[in-house]
C-alpha positions in Angstrom: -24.9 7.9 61.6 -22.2 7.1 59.4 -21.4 8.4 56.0 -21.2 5.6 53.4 -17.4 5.3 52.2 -17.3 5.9 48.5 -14.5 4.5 46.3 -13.4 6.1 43.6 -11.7 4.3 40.5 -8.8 6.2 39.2 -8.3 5.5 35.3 -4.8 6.6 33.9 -5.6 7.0 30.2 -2.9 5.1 27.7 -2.0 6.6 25.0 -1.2 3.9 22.5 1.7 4.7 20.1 0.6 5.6 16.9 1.3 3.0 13.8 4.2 3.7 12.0 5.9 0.6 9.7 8.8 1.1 6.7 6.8 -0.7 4.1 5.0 2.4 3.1 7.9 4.5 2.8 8.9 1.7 0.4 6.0 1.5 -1.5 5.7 5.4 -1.4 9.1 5.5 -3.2 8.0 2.5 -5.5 4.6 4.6 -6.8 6.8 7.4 -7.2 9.3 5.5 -9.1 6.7 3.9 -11.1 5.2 7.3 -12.2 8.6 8.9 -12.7 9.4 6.5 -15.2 6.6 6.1 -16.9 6.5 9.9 -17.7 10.4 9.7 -18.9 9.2 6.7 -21.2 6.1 9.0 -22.5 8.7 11.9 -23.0 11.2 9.7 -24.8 8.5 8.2 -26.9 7.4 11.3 -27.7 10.7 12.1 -29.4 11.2 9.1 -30.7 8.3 7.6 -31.7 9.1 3.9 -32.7 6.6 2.6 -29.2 9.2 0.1 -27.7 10.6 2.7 -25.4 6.8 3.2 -24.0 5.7 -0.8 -23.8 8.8 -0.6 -21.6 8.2 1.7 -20.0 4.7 0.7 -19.2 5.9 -2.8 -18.2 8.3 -1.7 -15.8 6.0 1.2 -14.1 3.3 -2.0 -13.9 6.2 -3.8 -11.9 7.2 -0.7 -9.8 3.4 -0.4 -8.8 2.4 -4.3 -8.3 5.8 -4.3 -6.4 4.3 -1.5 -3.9 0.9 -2.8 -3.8 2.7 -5.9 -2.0 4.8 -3.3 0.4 0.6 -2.2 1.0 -0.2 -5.3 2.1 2.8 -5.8 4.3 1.7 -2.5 6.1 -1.8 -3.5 6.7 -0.8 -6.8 8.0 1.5 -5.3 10.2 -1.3 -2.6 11.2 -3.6 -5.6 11.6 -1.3 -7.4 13.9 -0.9 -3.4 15.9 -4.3 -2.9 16.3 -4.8 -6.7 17.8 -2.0 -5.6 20.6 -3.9 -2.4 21.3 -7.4 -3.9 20.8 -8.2 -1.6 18.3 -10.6 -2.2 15.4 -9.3 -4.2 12.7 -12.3 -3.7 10.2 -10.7 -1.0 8.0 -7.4 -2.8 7.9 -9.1 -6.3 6.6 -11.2 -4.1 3.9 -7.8 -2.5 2.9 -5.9 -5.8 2.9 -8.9 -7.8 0.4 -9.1 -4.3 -1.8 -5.2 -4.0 -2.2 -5.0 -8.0 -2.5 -7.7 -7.8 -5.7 -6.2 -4.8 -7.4 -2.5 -6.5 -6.7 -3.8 -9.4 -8.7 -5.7 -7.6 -11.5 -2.5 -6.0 -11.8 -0.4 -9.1 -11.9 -2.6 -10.0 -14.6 -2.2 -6.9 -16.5 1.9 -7.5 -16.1 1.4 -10.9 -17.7 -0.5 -9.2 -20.7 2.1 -7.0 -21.2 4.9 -8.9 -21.1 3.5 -11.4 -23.4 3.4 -8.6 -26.1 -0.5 -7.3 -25.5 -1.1 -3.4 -26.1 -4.3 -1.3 -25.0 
């Protein structure tokens, strides 16, 4: 009697490249920016007191951040477009590009507010 021939399937795992895209080192350095000169604005307004060096400082930090918001949503769409070459999930980069997407325009608002002379 014969022995039954068995086949074995050889897998050769892929490792897929991890995602790595400039647009958060841009809006890294845009958030940091942002912060940075919002705290020299508070410092300066602090010593002098008259609150125009603070609403521009606030209006430009709200720039700086709105600005790397965007560079977020770059990164996700990229990540988005990785994930689909890889066929990875894409669930947590669609939540992060709607999320990002509302706050982006919330803060767009909040620019226009500013600039047109509002204060909170």
């Amino acid at each position: 009697m014969g022995q039954p021939i068995q086949t074995e399937q050889h897998v050769v795992p892929l490792s897929v490249p991890k995602f790595k895209h400039m647009s958060r080192v841009a809006s890294t350095v845009l958030f940091l920016t942002g912060f940075l000169i919002y705290f020299v604005a508070y410092y300066l307004e602090v010593l002098k007191g008259n609150g125009e060096i603070m609403a521009g400082g606030e209006l430009i930090c709200c720039l700086f951040f709105n600005t790397a918001l965007v560079f977020e949503i770059i990164f996700y769409l990229k990540m988005f477009e990785h994930n689909n070459t890889y066929q990875k999930g894409n669930t947590w980069s669609i939540v992060y590009i709607i999320l990002i997407g509302a706050l982006t325009m919330a803060g767009m608002f909040y620019l226009v507010l500013l600039s047109s002379g509002a204060s909170f």
